[in-house]
N, C-alpha and C positions, 0 to 999 in steps of 0.2 A: 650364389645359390648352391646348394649342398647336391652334389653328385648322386645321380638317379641310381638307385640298390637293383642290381640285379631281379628276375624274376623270371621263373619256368612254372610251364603246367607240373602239376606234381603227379608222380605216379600212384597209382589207384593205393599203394602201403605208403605212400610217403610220411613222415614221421610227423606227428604235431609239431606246428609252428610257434613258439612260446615268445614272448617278450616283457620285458619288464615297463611298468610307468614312469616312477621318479628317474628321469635323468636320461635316458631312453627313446621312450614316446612321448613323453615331452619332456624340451628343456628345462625343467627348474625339476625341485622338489615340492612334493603336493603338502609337505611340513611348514617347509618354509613358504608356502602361498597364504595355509591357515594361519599363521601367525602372523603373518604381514596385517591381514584383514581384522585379526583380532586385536592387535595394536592402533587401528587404526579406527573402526568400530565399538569396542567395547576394549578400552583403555582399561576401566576398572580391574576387568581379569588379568592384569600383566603379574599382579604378587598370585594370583593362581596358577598362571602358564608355570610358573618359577615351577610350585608345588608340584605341577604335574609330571616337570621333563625331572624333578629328581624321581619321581617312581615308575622310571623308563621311557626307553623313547615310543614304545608300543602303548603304551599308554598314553603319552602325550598328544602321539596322533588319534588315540580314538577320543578324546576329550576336545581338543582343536577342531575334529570332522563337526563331533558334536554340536558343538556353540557355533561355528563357520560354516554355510553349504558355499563349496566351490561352485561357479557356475564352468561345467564343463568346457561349453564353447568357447569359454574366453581362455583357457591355457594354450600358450606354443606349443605348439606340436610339431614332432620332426615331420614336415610334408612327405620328403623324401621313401621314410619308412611306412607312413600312413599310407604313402599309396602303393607301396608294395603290401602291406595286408589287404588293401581291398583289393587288388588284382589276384592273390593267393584265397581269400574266401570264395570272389570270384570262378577260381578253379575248381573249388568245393574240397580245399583243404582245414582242418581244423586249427583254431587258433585261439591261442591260450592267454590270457593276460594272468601274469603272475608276478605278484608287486609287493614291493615291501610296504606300499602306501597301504594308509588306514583301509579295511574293507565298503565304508560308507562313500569315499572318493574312487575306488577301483569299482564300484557297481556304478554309481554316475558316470563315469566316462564311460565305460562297458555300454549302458543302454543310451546313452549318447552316438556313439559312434559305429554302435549294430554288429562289431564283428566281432568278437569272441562268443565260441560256444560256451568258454568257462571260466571262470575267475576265481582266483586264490589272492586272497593278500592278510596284511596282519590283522588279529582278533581283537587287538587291546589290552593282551597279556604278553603274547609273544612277536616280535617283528617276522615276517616272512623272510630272510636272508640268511644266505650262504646253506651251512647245511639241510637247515630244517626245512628250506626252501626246495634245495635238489631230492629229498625225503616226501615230500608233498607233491612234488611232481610226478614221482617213480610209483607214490600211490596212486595220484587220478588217475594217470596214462596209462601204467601199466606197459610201458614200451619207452626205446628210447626217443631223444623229442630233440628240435632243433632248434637255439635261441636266435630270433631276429638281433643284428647288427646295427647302433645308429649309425647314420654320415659324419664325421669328420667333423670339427666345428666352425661353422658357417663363416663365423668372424673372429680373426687370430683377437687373444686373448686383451695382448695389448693393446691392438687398437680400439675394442672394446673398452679398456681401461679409461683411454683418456679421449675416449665419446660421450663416457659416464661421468666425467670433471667437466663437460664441457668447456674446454680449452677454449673454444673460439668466444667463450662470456666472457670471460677474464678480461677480454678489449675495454667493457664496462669501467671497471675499476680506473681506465684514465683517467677518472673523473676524481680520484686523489689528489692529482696534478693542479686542479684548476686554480685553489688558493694562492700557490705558488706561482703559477703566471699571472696570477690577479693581482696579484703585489708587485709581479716585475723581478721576482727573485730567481728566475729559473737557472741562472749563471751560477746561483751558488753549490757549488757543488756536493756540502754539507748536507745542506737544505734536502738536494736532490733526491740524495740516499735515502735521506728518512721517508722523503715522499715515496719513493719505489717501494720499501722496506713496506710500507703502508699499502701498497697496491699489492702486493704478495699475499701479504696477510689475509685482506680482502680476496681476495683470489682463493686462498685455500678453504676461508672458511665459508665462502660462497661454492665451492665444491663438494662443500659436504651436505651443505642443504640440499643441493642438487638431488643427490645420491639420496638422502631421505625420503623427497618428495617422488626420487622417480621411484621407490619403495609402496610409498603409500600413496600413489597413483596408478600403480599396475592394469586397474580393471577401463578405468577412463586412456590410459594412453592404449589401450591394446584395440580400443575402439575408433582411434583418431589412424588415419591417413597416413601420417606420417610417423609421428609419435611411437606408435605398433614398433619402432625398428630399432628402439631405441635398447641398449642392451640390457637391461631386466628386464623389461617389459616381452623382449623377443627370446629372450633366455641364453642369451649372447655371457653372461655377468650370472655365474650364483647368485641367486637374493641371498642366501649364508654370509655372502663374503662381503655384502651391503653396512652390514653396521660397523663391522671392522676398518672395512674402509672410509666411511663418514667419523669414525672417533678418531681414524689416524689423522686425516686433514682438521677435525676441528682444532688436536692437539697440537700439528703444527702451523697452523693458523698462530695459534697463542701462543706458542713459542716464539716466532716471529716478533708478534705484536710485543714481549716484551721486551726488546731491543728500543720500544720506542715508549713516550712518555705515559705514565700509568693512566690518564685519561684516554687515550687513545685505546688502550688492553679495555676498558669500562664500556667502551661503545662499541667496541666488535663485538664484546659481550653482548649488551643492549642487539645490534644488527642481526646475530646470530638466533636472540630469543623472539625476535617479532619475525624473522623469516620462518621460526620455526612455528612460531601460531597461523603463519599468512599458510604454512604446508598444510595446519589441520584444519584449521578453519575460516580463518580470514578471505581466504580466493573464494569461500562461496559466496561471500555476502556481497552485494551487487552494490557498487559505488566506492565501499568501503577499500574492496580490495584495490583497485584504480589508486585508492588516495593512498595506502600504505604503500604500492611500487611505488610511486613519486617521492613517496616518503624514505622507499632505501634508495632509492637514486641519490635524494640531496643529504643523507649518511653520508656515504662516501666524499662531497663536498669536506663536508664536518669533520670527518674522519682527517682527511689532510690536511685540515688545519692545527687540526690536535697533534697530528705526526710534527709539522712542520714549525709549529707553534708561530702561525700567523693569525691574529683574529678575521675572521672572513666578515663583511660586512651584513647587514642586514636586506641589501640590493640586491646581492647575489642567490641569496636564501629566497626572496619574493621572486627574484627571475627564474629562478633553478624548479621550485614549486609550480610555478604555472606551464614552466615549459616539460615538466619531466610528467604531470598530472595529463600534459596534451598526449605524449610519447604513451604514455599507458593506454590511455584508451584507442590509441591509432592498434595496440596489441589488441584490445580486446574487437573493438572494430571487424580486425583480420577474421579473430573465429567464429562472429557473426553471420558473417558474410559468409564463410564456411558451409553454418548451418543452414542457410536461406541457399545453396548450391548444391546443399544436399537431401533437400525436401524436409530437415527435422526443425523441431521448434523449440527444443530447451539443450543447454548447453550443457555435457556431462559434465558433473562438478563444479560448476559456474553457477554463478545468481543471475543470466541474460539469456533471453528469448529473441526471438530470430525477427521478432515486430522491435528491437531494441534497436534497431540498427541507426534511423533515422537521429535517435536522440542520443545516440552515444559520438554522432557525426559534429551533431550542433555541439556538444559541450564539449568536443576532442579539439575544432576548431576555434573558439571561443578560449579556450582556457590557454591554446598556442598563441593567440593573437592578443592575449591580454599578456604574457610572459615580453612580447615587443613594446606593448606600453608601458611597464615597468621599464625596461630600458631607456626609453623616451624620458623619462621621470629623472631618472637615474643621471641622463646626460646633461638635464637642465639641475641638477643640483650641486651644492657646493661641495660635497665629495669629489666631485670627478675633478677638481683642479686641484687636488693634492695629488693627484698619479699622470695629469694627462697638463701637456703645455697645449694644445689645443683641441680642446674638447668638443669645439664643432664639430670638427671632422667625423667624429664617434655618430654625429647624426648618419654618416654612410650605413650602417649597421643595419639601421630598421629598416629599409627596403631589402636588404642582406636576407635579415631574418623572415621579412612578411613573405619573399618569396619560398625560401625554403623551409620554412610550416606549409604552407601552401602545396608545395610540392609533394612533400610526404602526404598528406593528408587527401590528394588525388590520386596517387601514386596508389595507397592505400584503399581508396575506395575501389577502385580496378584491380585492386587483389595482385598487387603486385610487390608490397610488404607483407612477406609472413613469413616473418621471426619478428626477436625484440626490433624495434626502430632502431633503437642504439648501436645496435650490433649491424642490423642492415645500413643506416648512415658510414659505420666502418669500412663497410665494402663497394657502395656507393662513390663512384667518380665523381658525379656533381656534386653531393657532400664534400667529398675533397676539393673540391674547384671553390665552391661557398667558405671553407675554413680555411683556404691557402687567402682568400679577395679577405674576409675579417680579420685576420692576420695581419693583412697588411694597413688595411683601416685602422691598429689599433697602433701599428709601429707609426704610421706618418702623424697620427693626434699624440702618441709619446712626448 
């Protein structure tokens, strides 16, 4: 938490109290909010936005105000400083907002948040900054004036950085690996590398999507619980430095990938352009979205086979499909369950209503429990004694698995998963007890 700012009654001449918006009183820049939302809303305008920021940045923002309303509320705001201006108006000292933001976003927050008597900011011709700013002041005031200070920044930089890569997703990507032990080749140490080399890859260019979506989710994460802390959303992270930082990792995403075979670089591609429809519009569509995450879960299958260059079977694609299809909706499941804890009925950004709960229970456990009868399938057929000298034993498995879909899927209705499953299975003991006991089910059937 950012360090509480001083405050005194002021004396009956005490000087106006001034402060600036973008960057200030709240974390971000009100430029960069407008154009988040207009990329995001009205794509069309993006060869306009160009147009406008060449005929100034004061132009730009009155053109962005224009086609964009900010909703007030939803911007970070430094608490710290906010609540030193209400205790300071409180004293019945005067307080000035004066911003280089567009004039249309600095009278919105202004009658939002009731305390300035006066507001200055740019016209659309010229930006309010540096001198013309301290020139505009010396005219309203007529006296000299005191600038408010923000705190300090809440969250050191870097660890924002790599809150915003979501490092702890990257565990996902093991799921490169699995071709490779599914052939029994993990010893090869060849093998190995290309398989890692493929899990990096997927790694970085799975961080850049991140950073996009937490881009053009801003207004929906700053209304969730937790999401709110996230660092764009809290202003922890420039949104400026957002695109930058998603072109750096896509590029070296594919850098990477080309160290490995040109099929491999075609489907990160492909991974990279459906996560990037599932950011714009995929996640609303109800059911849809469910089946594309399943659908990049069993990518990554695919992916390290293409790295590794082993054909993965057709068993493991119909296992991976019904158990990764169960894994998504125990996600959606969680935010349900959410909304029904929170008295709301529709899910921001979502296609699921809070009467959804029941039937995304039936098809999350149904679709988990049909991924163990493919395996079933799998062990009575003649594939499995080309890899396994005793393939009974593989019958251990299904009580393996029925318990631990089971478990998640309780686990989960008690609201006791919320994050991805995948990533919560990773931190999960009894996960690890389940995948140490199939382990070993798989070495005694070898």
């Amino acid at each position: 938490m950012p360090t509480p700012m001083p405050s005194a009654t002021p004396a009956p001449d005490a000087p106006a109290l001034v402060t600036e918006l973008d960057g200030v009183l709240i974390r971000t820049d009100s430029l960069h909010e407008g154009l988040v939302r207009l990329i995001k809303r009205q794509p069309h305008l993006i060869p306009a936005a160009l147009g406008w920021r060449l005929r100034g940045r004061a132009f730009c923002r009155a053109e962005v105000a224009r086609h964009v309303e900010l909703d007030p509320a939803r911007l970070p705001y430094d608490e710290a400083l906010l609540s030193r201006l209400t205790e300071e108006k409180a004293s019945g000292r005067r307080l000035v907002l004066a911003t280089v933001a567009d004039q249309r976003v600095a009278d919105a927050v202004a009658a939002h948040l009731g305390l300035f008597e006066t507001v200055l900011a740019s016209d659309g011709t010229r930006e309010l900054s540096g001198a013309l700013r301290e020139a505009r002041l010396r005219e309203t005031l007529g006296a000299p004036h005191e600038e408010a200070r923000h705190a300090p920044p809440f969250m050191p930089r870097v660890r924002a950085l790599f809150k915003a890569l979501r490092v702890h997703q990257w565990a996902k990507n093991v799921l490169v690996f699995v071709p490779l032990f599914a052939a029994h080749k993990a010893l090869s140490a060849p093998l190995f590398l290309r398989a890692l080399l493929g899990v990096i890859a997927f790694s970085l260019c799975a961080s850049s999507v991140y950073v996009l979506n937490d881009l053009l989710d801003l207004d929906a994460d700053r209304q969730h619980p937790s999401k709110r802390r996230r660092p764009f959303a809290s202003g922890a992270l420039p949104l400026g430095a957002g695109p930058w930082l998603g072109l750096g990792l896509l590029g070296a995403g594919a850098a990477v990938a080309l160290l490995l075979p040109r099929e491999f670089l075609a489907l990160l591609g492909t991974y990279y352009l459906i996560t990037i429809a599932y950011s714009f519009y995929l996640k609303q569509v109800m059911m849809l979205d469910v089946l594309v995450l399943a659908g990049l879960y069993t990518v990554r299958i695919l992916g390290g086979s293409l790295a590794v260059g082993i054909p993965t079977s057709s068993w493991l694609f119909s296992f991976s499909m019904f158990l990764f299809l169960s894994l998504a909706l125990v996600k959606r499941l969680s935010e349900v369950r959410r909304l029904r804890l929170a008295n709301e009925s529709v899910a921001h950004g979502r296609g699921y209503v809070s009467g959804d709960y029941e039937q995304l229970a039936a098809l999350g456990v149904s679709s988990g429990y049909l991924s163990v009868l493919v395996l079933a399938l799998y062990i009575t057929s003649k594939e499995v004694t080309a890899l396994y000298a005793h393939p009974g034993r593989l019958w251990l498995l299904c009580p393996v698995m029925l318990y631990w879909v089971g478990r998640v899927w309780l686990l989960a209705h008690r609201g006791q998963v919320n994050e991805d499953p995948l990533v919560f299975a990773l931190k999960d003991k009894v996960s690890y007890a389940v995948g140490v006991i199939a382990a070993g089910v798989l070495l005694a059937a070898a």
